[in-house]
C-alpha positions as a Python dict, from the first residue, in 0.01 Angstrom:
ca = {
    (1, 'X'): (0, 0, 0),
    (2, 'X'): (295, 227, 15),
    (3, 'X'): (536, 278, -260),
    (4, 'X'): (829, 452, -140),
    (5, 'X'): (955, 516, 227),
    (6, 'X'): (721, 816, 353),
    (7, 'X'): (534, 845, 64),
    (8, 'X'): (178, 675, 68),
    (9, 'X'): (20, 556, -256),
    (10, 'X'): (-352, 644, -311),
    (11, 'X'): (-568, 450, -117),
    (12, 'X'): (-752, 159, -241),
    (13, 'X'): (-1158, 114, -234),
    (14, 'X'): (-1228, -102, 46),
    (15, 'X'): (-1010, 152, 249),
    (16, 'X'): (-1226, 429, 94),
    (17, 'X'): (-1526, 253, 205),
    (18, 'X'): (-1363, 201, 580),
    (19, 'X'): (-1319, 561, 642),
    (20, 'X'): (-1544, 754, 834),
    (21, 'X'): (-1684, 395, 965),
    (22, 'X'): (-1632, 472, 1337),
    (23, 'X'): (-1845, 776, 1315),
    (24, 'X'): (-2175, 567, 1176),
    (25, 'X'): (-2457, 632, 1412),
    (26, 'X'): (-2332, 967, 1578),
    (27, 'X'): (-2612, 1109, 1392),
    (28, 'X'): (-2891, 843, 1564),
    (29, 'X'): (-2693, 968, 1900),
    (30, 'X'): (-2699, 1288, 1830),
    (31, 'X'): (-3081, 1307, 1785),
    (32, 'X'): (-3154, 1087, 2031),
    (33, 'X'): (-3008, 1313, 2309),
    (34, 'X'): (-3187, 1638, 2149),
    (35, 'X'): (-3511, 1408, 2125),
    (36, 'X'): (-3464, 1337, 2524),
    (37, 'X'): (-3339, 1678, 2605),
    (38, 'X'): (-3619, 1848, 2433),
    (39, 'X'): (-3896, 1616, 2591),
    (40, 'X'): (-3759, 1699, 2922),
    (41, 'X'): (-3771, 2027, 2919),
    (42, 'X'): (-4129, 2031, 2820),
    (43, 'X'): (-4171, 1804, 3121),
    (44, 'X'): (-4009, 2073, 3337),
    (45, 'X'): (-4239, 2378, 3177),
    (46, 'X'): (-4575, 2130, 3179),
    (47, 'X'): (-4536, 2028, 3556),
    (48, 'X'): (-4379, 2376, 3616),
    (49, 'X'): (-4774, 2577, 3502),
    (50, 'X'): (-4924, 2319, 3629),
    (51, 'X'): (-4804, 2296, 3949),
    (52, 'X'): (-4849, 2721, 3988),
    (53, 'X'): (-5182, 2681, 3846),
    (54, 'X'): (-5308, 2442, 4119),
    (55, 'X'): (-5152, 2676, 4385),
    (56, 'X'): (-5310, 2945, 4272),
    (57, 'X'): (-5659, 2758, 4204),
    (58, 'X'): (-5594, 2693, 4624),
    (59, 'X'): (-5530, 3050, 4635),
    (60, 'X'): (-5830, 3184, 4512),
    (61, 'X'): (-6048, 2948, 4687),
    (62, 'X'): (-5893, 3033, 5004),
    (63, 'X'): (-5911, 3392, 4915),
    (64, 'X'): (-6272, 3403, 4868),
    (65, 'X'): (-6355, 3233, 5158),
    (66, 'X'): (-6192, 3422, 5354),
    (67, 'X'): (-6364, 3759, 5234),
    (68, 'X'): (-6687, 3585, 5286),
    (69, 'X'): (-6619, 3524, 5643),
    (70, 'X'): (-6513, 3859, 5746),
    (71, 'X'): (-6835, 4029, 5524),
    (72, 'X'): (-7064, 3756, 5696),
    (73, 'X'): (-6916, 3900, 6050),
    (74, 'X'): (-7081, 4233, 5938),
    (75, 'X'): (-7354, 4225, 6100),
    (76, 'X'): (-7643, 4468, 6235),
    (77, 'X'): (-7596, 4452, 6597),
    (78, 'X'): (-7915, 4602, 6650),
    (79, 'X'): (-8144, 4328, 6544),
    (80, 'X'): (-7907, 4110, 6779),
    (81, 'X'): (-8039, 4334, 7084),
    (82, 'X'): (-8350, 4327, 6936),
    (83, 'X'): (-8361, 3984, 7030),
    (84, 'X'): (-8457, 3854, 6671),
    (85, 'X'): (-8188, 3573, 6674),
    (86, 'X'): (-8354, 3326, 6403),
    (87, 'X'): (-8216, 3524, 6123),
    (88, 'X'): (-7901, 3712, 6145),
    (89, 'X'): (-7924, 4011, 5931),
    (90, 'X'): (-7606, 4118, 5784),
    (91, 'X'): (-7507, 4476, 5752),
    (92, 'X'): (-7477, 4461, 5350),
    (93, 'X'): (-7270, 4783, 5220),
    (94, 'X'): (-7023, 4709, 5554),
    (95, 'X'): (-7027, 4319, 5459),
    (96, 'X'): (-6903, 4416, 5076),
    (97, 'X'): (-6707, 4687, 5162),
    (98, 'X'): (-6503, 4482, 5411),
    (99, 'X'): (-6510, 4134, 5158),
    (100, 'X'): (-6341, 4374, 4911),
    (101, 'X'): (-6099, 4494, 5190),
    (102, 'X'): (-6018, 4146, 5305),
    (103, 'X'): (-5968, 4010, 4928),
    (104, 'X'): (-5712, 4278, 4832),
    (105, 'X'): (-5499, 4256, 5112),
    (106, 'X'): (-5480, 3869, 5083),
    (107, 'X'): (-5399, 3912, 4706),
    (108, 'X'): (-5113, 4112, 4821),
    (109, 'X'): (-5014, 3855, 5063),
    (110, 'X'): (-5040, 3555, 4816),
    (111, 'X'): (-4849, 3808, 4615),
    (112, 'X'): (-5117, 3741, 4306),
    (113, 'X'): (-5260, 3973, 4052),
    (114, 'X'): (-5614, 3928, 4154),
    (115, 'X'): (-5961, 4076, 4120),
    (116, 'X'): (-6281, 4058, 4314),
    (117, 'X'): (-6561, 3944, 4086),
    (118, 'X'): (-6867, 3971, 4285),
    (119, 'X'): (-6973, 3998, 4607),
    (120, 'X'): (-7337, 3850, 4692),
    (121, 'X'): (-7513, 3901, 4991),
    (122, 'X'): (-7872, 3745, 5025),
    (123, 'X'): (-7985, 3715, 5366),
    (124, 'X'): (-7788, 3588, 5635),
    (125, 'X'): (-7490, 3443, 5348),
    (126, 'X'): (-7225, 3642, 5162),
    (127, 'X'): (-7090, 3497, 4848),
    (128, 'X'): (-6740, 3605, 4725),
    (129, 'X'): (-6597, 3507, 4369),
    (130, 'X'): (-6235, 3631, 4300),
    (131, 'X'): (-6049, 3569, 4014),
    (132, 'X'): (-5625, 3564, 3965),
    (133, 'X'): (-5483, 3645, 3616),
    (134, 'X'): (-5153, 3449, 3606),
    (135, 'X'): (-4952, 3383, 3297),
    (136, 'X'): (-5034, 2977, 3350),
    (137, 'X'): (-5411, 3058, 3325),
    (138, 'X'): (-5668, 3260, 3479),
    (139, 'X'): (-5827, 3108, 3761),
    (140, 'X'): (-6166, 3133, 4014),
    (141, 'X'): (-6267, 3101, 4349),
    (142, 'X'): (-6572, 3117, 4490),
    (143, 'X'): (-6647, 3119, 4868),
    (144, 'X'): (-6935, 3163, 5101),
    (145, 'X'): (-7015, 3207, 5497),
    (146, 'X'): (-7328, 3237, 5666),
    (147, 'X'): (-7344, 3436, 5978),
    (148, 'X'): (-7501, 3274, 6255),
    (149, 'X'): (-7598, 3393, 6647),
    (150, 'X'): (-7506, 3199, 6882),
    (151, 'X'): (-7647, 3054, 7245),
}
């Protein structure tokens, strides 16, 4: 395969055919890995939105609750002395105006861009539904509390 000392003659075909032969399948490799790094980043971002889109789903629900409960606690003290305990009557523009109250200062705890969506007061029961915009996906809550007298 060599002529003269140093000097290499051209190279036959089967060696033509043998070069390059240990790099067969890098390709395959290649993809593969981009294939599995690819998919598991995706994994990552899914579970990632997912995951903050529960929380703030909890969020909200606990948020609207919780204004519901402090606009139930609103209530006119004077039918209490009254006597009329069988229905509590709530105190309706101090019941929304603290709901509201409560639900912004808890979407500045949760540290969530939030909005009250309405506040419902029919009898003795205030209804809250909040909402929180997120990137992930809007979400809603909706709580109620009914005030109550006691013994």
């Amino acid at each position: 395969m060599s002529g003269r000392r140093g000097h290499a003659t051209p190279a036959s075909a089967d060696e033509e055919s043998r070069r390059g032969r240990g790099e067969r399948g890098t390709a395959l490799v290649t993809a593969l890995v981009l294939l599995f790094a690819f998919t598991a980043g995706g994994v990552v971002w899914l579970s990632r939105d997912v995951n903050r889109r529960v929380s703030n789903r909890s969020a909200a629900q606990s948020i609207a609750f919780q204004a519901a409960r402090t606009g139930a606690q609103q209530v006119e003290v004077g039918s209490l002395r009254e006597g009329r305990t069988e229905i509590v009557v709530i105190d309706e523009p101090a019941a929304r105006l603290r709901a509201a109250d409560v639900a912004r200062r808890l979407f500045d705890e949760y540290e969530v861009d939030g909005s009250v969506v309405s506040i419902v007061v029919v009898s003795d029961t205030v209804t809250v539904e909040v909402r929180i915009a997120d990137a992930a996906g809007d979400v809603t809550g909706v709580g109620s509390a009914r005030a109550e007298s006691g013994p």
